[in-house]
VMD Tcl script that draws the C-alpha trace (Angstrom):
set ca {
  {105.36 112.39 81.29}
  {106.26 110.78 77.83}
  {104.21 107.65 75.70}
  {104.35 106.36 72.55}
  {101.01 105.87 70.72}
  {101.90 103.08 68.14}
  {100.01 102.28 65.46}
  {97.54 100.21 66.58}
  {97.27 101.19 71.01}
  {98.62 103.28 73.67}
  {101.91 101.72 75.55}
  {102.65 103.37 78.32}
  {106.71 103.06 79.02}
  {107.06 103.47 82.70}
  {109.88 106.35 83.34}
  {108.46 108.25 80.64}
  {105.05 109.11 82.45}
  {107.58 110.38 84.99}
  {107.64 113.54 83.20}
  {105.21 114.81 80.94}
  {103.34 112.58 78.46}
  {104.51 113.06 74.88}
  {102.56 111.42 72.03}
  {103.65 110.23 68.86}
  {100.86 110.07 66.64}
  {98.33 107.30 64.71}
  {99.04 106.20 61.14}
  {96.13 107.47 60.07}
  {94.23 110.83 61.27}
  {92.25 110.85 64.26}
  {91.95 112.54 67.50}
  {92.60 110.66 70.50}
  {93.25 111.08 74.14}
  {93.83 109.81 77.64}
  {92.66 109.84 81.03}
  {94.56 108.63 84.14}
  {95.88 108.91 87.97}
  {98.82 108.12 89.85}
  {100.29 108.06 93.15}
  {102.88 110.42 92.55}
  {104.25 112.56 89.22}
  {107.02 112.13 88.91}
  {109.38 114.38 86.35}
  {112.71 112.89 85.30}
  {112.85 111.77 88.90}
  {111.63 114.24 90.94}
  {108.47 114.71 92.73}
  {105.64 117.60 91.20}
  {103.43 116.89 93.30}
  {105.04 116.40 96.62}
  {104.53 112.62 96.78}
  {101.05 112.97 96.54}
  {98.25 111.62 93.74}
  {97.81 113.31 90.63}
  {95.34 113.50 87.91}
  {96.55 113.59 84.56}
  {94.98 114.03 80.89}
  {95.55 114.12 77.57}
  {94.05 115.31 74.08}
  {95.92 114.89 70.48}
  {95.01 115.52 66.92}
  {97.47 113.36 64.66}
  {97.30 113.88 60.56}
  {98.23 111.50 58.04}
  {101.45 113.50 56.66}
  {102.69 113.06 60.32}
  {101.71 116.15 62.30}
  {100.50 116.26 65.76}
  {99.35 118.36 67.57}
  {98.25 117.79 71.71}
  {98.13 119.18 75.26}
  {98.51 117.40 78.63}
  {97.42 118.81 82.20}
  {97.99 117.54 85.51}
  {98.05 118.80 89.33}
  {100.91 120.15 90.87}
  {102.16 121.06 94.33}
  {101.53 124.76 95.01}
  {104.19 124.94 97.27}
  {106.88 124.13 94.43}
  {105.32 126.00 91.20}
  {102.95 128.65 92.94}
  {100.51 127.46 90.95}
  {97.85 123.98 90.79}
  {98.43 122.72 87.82}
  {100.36 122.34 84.70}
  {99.54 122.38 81.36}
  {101.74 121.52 78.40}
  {100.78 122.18 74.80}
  {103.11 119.86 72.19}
  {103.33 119.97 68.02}
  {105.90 117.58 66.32}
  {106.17 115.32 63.59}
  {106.13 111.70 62.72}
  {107.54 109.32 60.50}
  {109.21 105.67 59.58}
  {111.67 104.34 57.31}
  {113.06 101.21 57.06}
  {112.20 98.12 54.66}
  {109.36 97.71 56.65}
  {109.55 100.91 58.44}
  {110.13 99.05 61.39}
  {112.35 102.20 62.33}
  {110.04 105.06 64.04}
  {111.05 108.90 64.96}
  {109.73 111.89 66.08}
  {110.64 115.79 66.38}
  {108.83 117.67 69.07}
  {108.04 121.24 70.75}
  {106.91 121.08 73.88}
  {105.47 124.44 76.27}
  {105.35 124.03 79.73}
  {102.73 126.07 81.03}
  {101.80 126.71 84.50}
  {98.40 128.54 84.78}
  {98.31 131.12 87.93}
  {101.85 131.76 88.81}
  {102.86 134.89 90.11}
  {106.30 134.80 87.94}
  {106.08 132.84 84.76}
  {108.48 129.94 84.68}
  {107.02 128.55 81.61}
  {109.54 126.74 78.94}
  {109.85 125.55 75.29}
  {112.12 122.50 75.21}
  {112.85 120.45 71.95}
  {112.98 116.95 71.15}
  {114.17 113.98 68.76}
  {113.01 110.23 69.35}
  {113.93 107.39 67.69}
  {111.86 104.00 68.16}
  {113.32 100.37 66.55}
  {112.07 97.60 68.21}
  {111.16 98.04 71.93}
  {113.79 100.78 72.50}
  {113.60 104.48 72.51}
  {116.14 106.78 72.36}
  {115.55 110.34 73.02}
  {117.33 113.34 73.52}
  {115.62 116.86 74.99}
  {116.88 120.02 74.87}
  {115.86 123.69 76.22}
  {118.22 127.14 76.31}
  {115.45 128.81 78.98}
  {114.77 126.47 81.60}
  {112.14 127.22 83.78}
  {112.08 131.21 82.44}
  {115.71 131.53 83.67}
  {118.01 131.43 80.98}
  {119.41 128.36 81.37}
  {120.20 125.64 79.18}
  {119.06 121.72 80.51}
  {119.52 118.77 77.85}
  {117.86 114.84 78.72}
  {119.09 112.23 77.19}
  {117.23 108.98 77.97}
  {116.57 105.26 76.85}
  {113.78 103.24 77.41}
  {113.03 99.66 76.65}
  {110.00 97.71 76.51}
  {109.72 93.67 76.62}
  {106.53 91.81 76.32}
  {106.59 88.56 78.24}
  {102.90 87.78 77.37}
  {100.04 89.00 75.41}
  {99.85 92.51 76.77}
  {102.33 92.43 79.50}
  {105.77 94.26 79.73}
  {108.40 94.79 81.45}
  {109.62 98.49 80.93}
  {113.21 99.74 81.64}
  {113.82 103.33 81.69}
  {117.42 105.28 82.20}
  {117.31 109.29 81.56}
  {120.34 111.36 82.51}
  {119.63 115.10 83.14}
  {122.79 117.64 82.87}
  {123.48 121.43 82.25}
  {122.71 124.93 83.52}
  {119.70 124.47 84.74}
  {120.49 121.16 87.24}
  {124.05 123.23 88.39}
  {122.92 127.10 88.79}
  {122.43 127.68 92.60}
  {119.47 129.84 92.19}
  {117.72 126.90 90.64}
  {117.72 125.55 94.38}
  {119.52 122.23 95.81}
  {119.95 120.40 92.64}
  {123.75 121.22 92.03}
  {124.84 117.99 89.98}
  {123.89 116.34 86.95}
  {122.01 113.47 87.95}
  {120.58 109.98 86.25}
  {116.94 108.79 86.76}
  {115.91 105.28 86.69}
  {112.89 102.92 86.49}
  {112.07 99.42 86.57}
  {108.52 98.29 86.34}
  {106.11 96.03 84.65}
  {102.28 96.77 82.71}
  {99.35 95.77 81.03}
  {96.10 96.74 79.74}
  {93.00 94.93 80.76}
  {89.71 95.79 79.16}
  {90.77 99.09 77.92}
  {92.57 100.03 81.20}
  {96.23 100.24 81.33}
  {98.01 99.36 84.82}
  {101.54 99.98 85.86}
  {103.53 99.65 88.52}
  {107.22 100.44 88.78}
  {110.41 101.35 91.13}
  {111.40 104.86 90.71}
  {114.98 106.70 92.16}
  {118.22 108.76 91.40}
  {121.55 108.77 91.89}
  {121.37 112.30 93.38}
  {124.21 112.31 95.93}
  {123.30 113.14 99.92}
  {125.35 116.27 99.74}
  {123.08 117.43 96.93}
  {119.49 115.83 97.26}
  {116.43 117.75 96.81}
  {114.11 117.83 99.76}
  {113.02 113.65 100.07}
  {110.14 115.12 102.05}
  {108.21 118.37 100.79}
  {108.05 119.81 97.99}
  {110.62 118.50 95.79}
  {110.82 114.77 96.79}
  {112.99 112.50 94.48}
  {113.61 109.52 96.91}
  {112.95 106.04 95.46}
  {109.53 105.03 95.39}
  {106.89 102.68 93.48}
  {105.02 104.26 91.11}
  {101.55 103.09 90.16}
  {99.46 104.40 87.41}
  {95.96 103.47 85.95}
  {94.86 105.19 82.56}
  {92.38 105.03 80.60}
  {92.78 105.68 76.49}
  {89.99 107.05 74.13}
}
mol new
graphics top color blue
foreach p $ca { graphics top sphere $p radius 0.5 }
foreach p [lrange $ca 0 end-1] q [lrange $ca 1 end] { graphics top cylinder $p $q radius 0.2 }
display resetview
C-alpha cells in the first residue's frame, strides 16, 4: 500500500493503498503513524487477503535532513503466503527543489516480511518517486521477487484533484512487468499486466474515507483465481484510517 505524508496531513491516493503503504516523511522531525481497515488489500491489483477485510498499520520516524525510517503490517490470507500477516520495514530519503520546492521526491528500500512462513519469500524492492503538483510518478524495482530470483519492475502514476476543501478525486494507473509476473512457477500470472483505480476521499474529523473502483487488464487466458486466494477481479475498495 503506498501514501504520501505531505507537509502539513496524510493523503491517502487510492491505488497506492492497494499495495503496501509507503510514507514520505514531515518537514520537520516527528514520529507519526496510522491506523486503518479495508474491505479488501489489494496489491498492485491483486487480492492478499482473498477478498476479505484487512487491518492495516503504520509507524514512521521522519528527520529533518530527510530520512525516514517506518514499518507497516497487515493480515493476509494463509492460504496464499502460509503465513497471517505481513510486515514491511521501509528507510528512504526525502527532499524538494524547485523555486518554491514545489517539486517533491523520494528514494526508498522496502522489506517485505512475512512472519511464520514455512519457506521465506521475503523481498527488498527499490524505489524513486517524484511528486509536482497532484501527480506522482514512481517507478519500483526488485532482482529477487518473492525469494525466487526474479526480477519485477512497477511503474505507476497517480493523480490527485481536490474538488472541495478536503475532497479528491484520485486516479491511479500502475503497470507491473518482468520475471516475476512471466515465470510459470510464480503460478497463473503469465503476462505483464496494468492495474487501475478510480475513486474519490476525504477526511472528516481526523478520519480519512475512501472509496474507489479497482481492476486489471489481466486477460481470461491468464487471470489469477477471481475467487480464492489470489482474486484480482474488479471491485470497490473502501478504506477508513485513522492518522496520529
Amino acid at each position: 500500500m503506498y501514501k504520501k505524508l505531505n507537509k502539513k496531513r496524510i493523503a491517502q491516493v487510492v491505488g497506492l493503498t492497494l499495495s503496501t503503504a509507503l510514507i514520505a516523511p514531515l518537514a520537520q522531525a516527528e514520529f507519526s503513524g496510522e491506523i486503518g481497515v479495508t474491505n479488501d488489500y489489494r496489491f498492485r491489483g491483486v487480492s492478499q487477503t482473498a477478498g476479505d477485510f484487512a487491518v492495516q498499520g503504520s509507524l514512521d520516524y521522519s528527520l529533518e535532513n530527510g530520512l525516514f525510517f517506518g514499518a507497516w503490517a497487515s493480515n493476509v490470507d494463509k492460504d496464499s503466503y502460509d503465513a497471517d500477516v505481513e510486515v514491511d520495514i521501509y528507510a528512504g530519503y526525502w527532499g524538494a527543489f524547485g523555486a518554491d520546492e514545489e517539486w517533491e521526491y523520494d528514494a526508498t528500500l522496502t522489506y517485505y516480511t512475512y512472519p511464520g512462513q514455512d519457506e521465506n519469500t521475503g523481498y527488498l524492492e527499490a524505489n524513486v518517486g517524484l511528486y509536482y503538483s497532484g501527480f506522482h510518478l514512481a517507478q519500483w524495482y526488485t532482482n529477487d521477487y518473492a525469494n525466487a530470483d526474479l526480477s519485477l519492475n512497477y511503474t505507476e502514476l497517480n493523480y490527485s484533484y481536490e474538488i472541495f476543501e478536503n475532497w479528491s478525486i484520485d486516479a491511479h494507473v500502475g503497470y507491473s512487468y518482468g520475471e516475476g509476473v512471466n515465470d510459470p512457477e510464480m503460478g497463473d500470472w503469465g503476462e505483464d499486466y496494468v492495474d487501475y483505480s478510480i475513486g474519490v476521499s476525504t477526511e472528516l474529523g481526523g478520519v480519512g474515507l475512501s472509496l474507489a473502483w479497482l481492476d486489471t487488464n489481466l486477460s481470461d487466458d491468464n487471470i489469477i483465481d477471481s475467487k480464492e486466494p489470489w482474486r484480482n477481479d474488479g471491485t470497490v475498495l473502501a478504506t477508513v484510517s485513522y492518522a496520529f
